[in-house]
C-alpha angles and dihedrals in degrees: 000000000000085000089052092049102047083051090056078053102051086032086062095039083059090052087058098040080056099057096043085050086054091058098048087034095237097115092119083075091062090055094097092045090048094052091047094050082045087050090052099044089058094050120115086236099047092052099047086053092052087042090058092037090058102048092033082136102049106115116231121219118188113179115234089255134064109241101250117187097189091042089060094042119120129200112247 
């Protein structure tokens, strides 16, 4: 989660970095950072970091036995 965080961070220094290139028209430079950040953003690992990081405060409750299925079957 530290990993996922410092890129928010580095995710926000390259928005400012953006606006600072429109305004000196040189935003094209910034074309190649933008699709690796895109391509990491769509990653499996990125999302299920953001998901976490996003319900960080959901409570988890896991009863004190393992569903099984077999084990609650009755003959009919």
């Amino acid at each position: 989660m530290e990993a996922f965080r410092d890129f928010q961070k580095t995710v926000d220094r390259i928005d400012s970095l953006r606006r600072d290139a429109e305004l000196a028209h040189f935003d094209r430079l910034l074309v190649p950072l933008d699709k690796k950040v895109a391509s990491i953003m769509r990653s499996p690992a990125y999302r299920i970091s953001e998901w976490f990081n996003l319900y960080e405060d959901t409570n988890w409750f896991i009863g004190p036995e393992t569903f099984d299925p077999i084990g609650h079957a009755t003959q009919c």
